[in-house]
Each structure stands twice: as structure tokens, then as C-alpha cells.
BAKE-122693 format. One line per 2 residues: number of its first residue (from 1); for each residue x, y, z of N, C-alpha, C. Coordinates in steps of 0.1 Angstrom, whole numbers. Example, Ala and Ser with C-alpha at 12.3 -4.5 7.8 and 13.67 -1.06 7.14 Angstrom:
2
1> 132/-57/78/123/-45/78/132/-33/78 ~ 128/-22/71/137/-11/71/129/0/79;
REM end
This chain:
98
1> 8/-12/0/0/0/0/9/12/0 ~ 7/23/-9/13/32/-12/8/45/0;
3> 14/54/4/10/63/14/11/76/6 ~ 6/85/4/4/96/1/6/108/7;
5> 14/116/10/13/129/17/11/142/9 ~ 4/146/18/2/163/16/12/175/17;
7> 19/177/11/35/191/15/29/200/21 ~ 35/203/34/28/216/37/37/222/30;
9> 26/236/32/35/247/25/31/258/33 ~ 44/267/36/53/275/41/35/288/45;
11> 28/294/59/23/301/57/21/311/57 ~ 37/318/58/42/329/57/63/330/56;
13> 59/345/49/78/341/50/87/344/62 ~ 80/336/73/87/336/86/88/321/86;
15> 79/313/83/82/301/78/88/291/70 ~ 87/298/62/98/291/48/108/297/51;
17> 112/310/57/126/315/63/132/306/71 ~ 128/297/80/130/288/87/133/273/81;
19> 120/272/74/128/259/66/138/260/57 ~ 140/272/55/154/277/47/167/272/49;
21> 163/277/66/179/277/74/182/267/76 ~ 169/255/77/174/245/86/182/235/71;
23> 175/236/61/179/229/47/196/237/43 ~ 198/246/50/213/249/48/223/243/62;
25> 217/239/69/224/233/80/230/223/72 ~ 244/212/77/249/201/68/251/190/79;
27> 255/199/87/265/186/99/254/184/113 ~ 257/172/120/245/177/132/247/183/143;
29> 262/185/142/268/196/151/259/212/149 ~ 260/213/137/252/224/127/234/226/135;
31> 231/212/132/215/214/133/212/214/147 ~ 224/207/153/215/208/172/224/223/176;
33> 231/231/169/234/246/171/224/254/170 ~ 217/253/160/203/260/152/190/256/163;
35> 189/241/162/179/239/173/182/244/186 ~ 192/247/195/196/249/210/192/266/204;
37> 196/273/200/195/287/193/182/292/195 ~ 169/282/187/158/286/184/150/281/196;
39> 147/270/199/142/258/212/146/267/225 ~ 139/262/238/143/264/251/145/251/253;
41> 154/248/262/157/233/268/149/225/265 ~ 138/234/275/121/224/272/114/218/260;
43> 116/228/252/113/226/237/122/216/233 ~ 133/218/231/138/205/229/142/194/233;
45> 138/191/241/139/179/252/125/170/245 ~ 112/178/243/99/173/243/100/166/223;
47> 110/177/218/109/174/202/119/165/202 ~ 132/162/210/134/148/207/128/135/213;
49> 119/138/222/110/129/225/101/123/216 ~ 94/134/209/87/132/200/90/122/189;
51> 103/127/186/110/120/175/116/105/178 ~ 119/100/190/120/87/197/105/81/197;
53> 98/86/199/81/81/201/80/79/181 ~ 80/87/178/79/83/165/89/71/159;
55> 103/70/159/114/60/157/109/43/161 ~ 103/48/174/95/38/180/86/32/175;
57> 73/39/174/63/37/164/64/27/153 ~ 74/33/146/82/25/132/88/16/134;
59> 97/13/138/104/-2/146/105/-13/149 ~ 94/-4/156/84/-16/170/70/-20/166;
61> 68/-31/179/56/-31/174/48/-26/190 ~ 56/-20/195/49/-16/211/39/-15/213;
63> 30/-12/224/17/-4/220/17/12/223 ~ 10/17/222/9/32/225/10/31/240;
65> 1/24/246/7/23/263/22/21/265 ~ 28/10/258/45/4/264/52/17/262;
67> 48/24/248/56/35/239/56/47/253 ~ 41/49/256/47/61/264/46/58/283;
69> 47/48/284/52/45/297/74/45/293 ~ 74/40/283/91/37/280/97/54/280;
71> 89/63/274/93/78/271/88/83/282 ~ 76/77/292/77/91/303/69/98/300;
73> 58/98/290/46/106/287/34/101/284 ~ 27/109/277/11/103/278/6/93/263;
75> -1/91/267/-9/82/251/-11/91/247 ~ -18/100/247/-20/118/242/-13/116/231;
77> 1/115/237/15/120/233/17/112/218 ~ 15/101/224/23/88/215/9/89/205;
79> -2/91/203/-11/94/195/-14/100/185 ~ -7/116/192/-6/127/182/7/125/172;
81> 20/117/180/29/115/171/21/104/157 ~ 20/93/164/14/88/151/3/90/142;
83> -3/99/148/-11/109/134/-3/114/129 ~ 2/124/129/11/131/119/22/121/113;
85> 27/112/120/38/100/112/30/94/102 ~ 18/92/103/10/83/91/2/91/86;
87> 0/104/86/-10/113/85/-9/125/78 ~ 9/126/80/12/143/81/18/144/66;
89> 24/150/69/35/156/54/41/152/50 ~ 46/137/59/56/124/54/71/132/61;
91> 70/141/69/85/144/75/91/136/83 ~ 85/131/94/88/119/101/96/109/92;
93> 84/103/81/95/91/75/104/95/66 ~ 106/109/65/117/107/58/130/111/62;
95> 126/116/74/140/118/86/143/102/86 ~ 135/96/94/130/84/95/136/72/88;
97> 141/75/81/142/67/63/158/69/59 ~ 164/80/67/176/83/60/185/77/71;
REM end
């Protein structure tokens, strides 16, 4: 079965200015400089959670309970990630993928 996503697009140029930057980042020294820069701790503590809950999702075959008893958060959590992983724009799997 083939999956289909929708591209977001950019909804102002404060946004695409952003995906600009991050598409000129190269190294990941580079991109966790840019993320610590733009994020508070908080913020990024929670987005690479996200991105582990998602990794997971894919992987595994956990359940949404194991997933977020393992991460420390809610089903909520582990929910919303996999809406958007099977739902969203296809950015997940193609971080995901590489």
C-alpha cells in the first residue's frame, strides 16, 4: 500500500525562512546549534521525544501504552505523534528513512 502525503506549505515568509535555514544546515553539530539557538531546553527535550516516540512507532511493534510508559509521557502523546507519522506531510518518515 502506497501512502500519500500532503507538502505543507510554508504560511508565511517567517516560515519558509525557517525551513530555509534548517535545509542549509549540513552537519549535526550544525543542526543541534540552530535547534539549542531557536528551542528552550524544554522545547527541545519534548521534540526529541517526539522523534524517539515516532522512531519507535516505526520499529516496534509496542503499544501506545509500552511507547509512552518507555518515554515518560502520555498516550496523548504517543497518538498525536502517530497521526502526523501516518498522516502528516511524510517528514517523520523521511527523517526516518535516512
Amino acid at each position: 500500500m502506497t501512502t500519500s502525503y500532503n507538502p505543507y506549505k510554508a504560511k508565511n515568509s517567517e516560515e519558509k525562512a525557517l525551513a530555509e535555514a534548517f535545509a542549509k544546515v549540513q552537519t549535526t553539530q550544525e543542526s543541534l546549534n540552530l535547534l539549542r539557538d531557536l528551542l528552550t531546553p524544554k522545547e527541545l527535550e519534548e521534540f526529541g521525544r517526539r522523534f524517539k516516540i515516532a522512531k519507535l512507532l516505526e520499529t516496534t511493534d509496542m503499544s501506545y501504552e509500552a511507547i509512552a510508559k518507555k518515554m515518560k509521557t502520555s498516550t496523548t502523546t504517543v497518538t498525536r505523534v502517530a497521526l502526523w507519522l501516518n498522516n502528516g506531510s511524510g517528514g517523520y518518515k523521511k527523517a526516518l528513512g535516512k
